[in-house]
C-alpha positions, 0 to 999 in steps of 0.5 A: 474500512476501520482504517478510514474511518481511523484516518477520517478520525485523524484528519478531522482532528488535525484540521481542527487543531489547525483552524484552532491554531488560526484563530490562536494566531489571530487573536495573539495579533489583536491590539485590544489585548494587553501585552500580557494577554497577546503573551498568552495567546502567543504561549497557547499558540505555542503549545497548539503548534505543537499539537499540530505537529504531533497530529501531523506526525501521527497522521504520516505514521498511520499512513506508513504503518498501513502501506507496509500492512498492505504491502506485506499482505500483497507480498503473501498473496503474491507469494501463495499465488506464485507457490500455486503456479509452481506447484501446478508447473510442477505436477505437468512436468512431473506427469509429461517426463519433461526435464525442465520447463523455461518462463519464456516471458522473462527478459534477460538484463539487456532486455531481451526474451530468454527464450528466442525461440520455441514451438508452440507445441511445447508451451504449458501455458494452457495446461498450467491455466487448466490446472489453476482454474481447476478449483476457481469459482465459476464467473458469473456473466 
Protein backbone atom coordinates (compact mmCIF):
# COMPACT_ATOMS: atom_id res chain seq x y z
CA UNK A 1 0.00 0.00 0.00
CA UNK A 2 3.24 2.41 0.76
CA UNK A 3 4.19 1.92 -2.74
CA UNK A 4 0.65 3.56 -3.77
CA UNK A 5 0.47 6.01 -2.05
CA UNK A 6 4.36 6.85 -3.00
CA UNK A 7 3.38 6.59 -6.79
CA UNK A 8 -0.15 8.56 -6.15
CA UNK A 9 2.44 10.99 -4.34
CA UNK A 10 4.67 11.03 -7.54
CA UNK A 11 1.92 11.50 -9.90
CA UNK A 12 0.26 14.17 -8.17
CA UNK A 13 3.27 16.13 -8.43
CA UNK A 14 4.24 15.46 -12.19
CA UNK A 15 0.39 16.50 -13.09
CA UNK A 16 0.91 19.19 -11.22
CA UNK A 17 4.17 20.44 -12.68
CA UNK A 18 2.66 19.44 -16.06
CA UNK A 19 -0.35 21.86 -15.57
CA UNK A 20 2.22 24.42 -14.31
CA UNK A 21 4.26 24.06 -17.52
CA UNK A 22 0.65 25.00 -19.27
CA UNK A 23 0.00 27.90 -17.83
CA UNK A 24 4.01 28.65 -18.19
CA UNK A 25 3.54 28.25 -22.02
CA UNK A 26 0.18 30.18 -22.00
CA UNK A 27 1.51 32.95 -20.45
CA UNK A 28 5.03 33.14 -22.48
CA UNK A 29 2.56 33.63 -25.63
CA UNK A 30 0.31 36.62 -24.15
CA UNK A 31 0.88 39.79 -26.28
CA UNK A 32 0.42 42.03 -23.23
CA UNK A 33 3.76 41.15 -21.88
CA UNK A 34 6.98 42.64 -22.79
CA UNK A 35 9.64 40.70 -24.89
CA UNK A 36 11.43 40.96 -21.71
CA UNK A 37 8.68 39.35 -19.73
CA UNK A 38 7.81 36.49 -22.57
CA UNK A 39 11.77 35.74 -22.33
CA UNK A 40 11.18 35.07 -18.60
CA UNK A 41 8.17 33.10 -18.72
CA UNK A 42 10.05 31.16 -21.71
CA UNK A 43 13.41 30.93 -19.29
CA UNK A 44 10.70 29.66 -16.31
CA UNK A 45 8.89 27.41 -19.02
CA UNK A 46 12.46 25.97 -19.66
CA UNK A 47 13.45 25.30 -16.20
CA UNK A 48 9.69 23.86 -15.55
CA UNK A 49 10.11 21.20 -18.50
CA UNK A 50 12.94 20.10 -16.99
CA UNK A 51 11.07 19.49 -13.85
CA UNK A 52 8.89 17.73 -15.78
CA UNK A 53 11.11 15.42 -17.40
CA UNK A 54 12.95 14.71 -13.99
CA UNK A 55 9.31 13.90 -12.63
CA UNK A 56 8.78 11.89 -15.14
CA UNK A 57 11.76 10.00 -15.15
CA UNK A 58 11.46 9.33 -11.65
CA UNK A 59 7.95 7.94 -11.90
CA UNK A 60 9.44 5.42 -14.82
CA UNK A 61 12.28 4.38 -12.24
CA UNK A 62 10.05 3.73 -9.25
CA UNK A 63 7.99 1.78 -11.67
CA UNK A 64 10.86 -0.24 -12.41
CA UNK A 65 12.42 -0.79 -9.12
CA UNK A 66 8.85 -2.09 -7.85
CA UNK A 67 8.66 -4.86 -10.81
CA UNK A 68 11.75 -6.09 -10.16
CA UNK A 69 10.99 -6.03 -6.10
CA UNK A 70 7.80 -7.87 -6.94
CA UNK A 71 9.43 -9.95 -9.56
CA UNK A 72 12.08 -11.15 -7.34
CA UNK A 73 9.76 -11.83 -4.16
CA UNK A 74 7.56 -13.98 -6.72
CA UNK A 75 10.92 -15.83 -8.12
CA UNK A 76 11.47 -16.84 -4.05
CA UNK A 77 7.90 -17.86 -3.57
CA UNK A 78 8.38 -19.71 -6.48
CA UNK A 79 11.39 -21.36 -5.60
CA UNK A 80 10.20 -22.11 -1.67
CA UNK A 81 6.98 -23.55 -3.34
CA UNK A 82 8.99 -25.80 -5.80
CA UNK A 83 11.63 -26.79 -2.90
CA UNK A 84 8.47 -27.87 -1.16
CA UNK A 85 7.20 -29.95 -4.05
CA UNK A 86 10.57 -31.82 -4.45
CA UNK A 87 11.18 -32.21 -1.12
CA UNK A 88 7.68 -34.11 -0.72
CA UNK A 89 8.80 -36.06 -4.18
CA UNK A 90 11.54 -36.85 -2.48
CA UNK A 91 9.95 -38.35 0.86
CA UNK A 92 7.40 -40.71 -1.18
CA UNK A 93 10.18 -42.05 -3.65
CA UNK A 94 12.44 -42.49 -0.64
CA UNK A 95 9.63 -44.55 1.30
CA UNK A 96 7.85 -46.34 -1.83
CA UNK A 97 11.89 -47.58 -3.12
CA UNK A 98 11.06 -45.90 -6.50
CA UNK A 99 14.14 -45.41 -8.54
CA UNK A 100 13.08 -42.21 -10.33
CA UNK A 101 9.98 -40.53 -10.59
CA UNK A 102 9.10 -38.47 -14.20
CA UNK A 103 7.01 -34.86 -14.47
CA UNK A 104 4.56 -36.42 -16.80
CA UNK A 105 3.24 -32.57 -17.54
CA UNK A 106 6.18 -31.59 -19.04
CA UNK A 107 6.71 -31.13 -22.94
CA UNK A 108 9.45 -31.91 -24.68
CA UNK A 109 10.85 -28.60 -27.53
CA UNK A 110 8.61 -29.83 -30.24
CA UNK A 111 5.72 -29.70 -27.87
CA UNK A 112 4.85 -33.08 -27.09
CA UNK A 113 4.32 -34.95 -23.65
CA UNK A 114 7.86 -36.67 -22.11
CA UNK A 115 5.73 -39.12 -20.93
CA UNK A 116 3.46 -40.77 -23.73
CA UNK A 117 2.32 -43.12 -21.66
CA UNK A 118 1.65 -44.41 -18.07
CA UNK A 119 -0.75 -46.25 -15.45
CA UNK A 120 -2.61 -44.46 -13.42
CA UNK A 121 -1.49 -46.71 -11.11
CA UNK A 122 1.87 -45.27 -10.73
CA UNK A 123 0.91 -41.35 -10.58
CA UNK A 124 2.26 -39.78 -7.06
CA UNK A 125 0.28 -36.82 -7.78
CA UNK A 126 -2.44 -37.56 -5.10
CA UNK A 127 0.14 -38.59 -2.58
CA UNK A 128 2.39 -35.44 -3.34
CA UNK A 129 -0.89 -33.09 -2.83
CA UNK A 130 -1.75 -35.33 0.46
CA UNK A 131 1.80 -34.43 1.56
CA UNK A 132 1.56 -30.73 0.60
CA UNK A 133 -1.80 -30.24 2.19
CA UNK A 134 -0.47 -31.79 5.37
CA UNK A 135 0.31 -28.35 7.26
CA UNK A 136 -2.20 -26.13 5.13
CA UNK A 137 -4.48 -24.43 6.88
CA UNK A 138 -8.05 -25.34 6.85
CA UNK A 139 -10.40 -23.61 4.15
CA UNK A 140 -12.93 -22.24 5.11
CA UNK A 141 -16.41 -22.70 3.16
Amino acid sequence: ESNSKEENRMLAEYHKLSDELVKLRDESEKPEYTAEVKEQKRKAMTDKLEEVRKSQQDIEEFHRTHLKAQEEQKALRQGNLLKEINDAIDKIARDASYLMVFDKSGLTANGMPTILFSQNSADVTDDVLKVLNKNAPNAQP
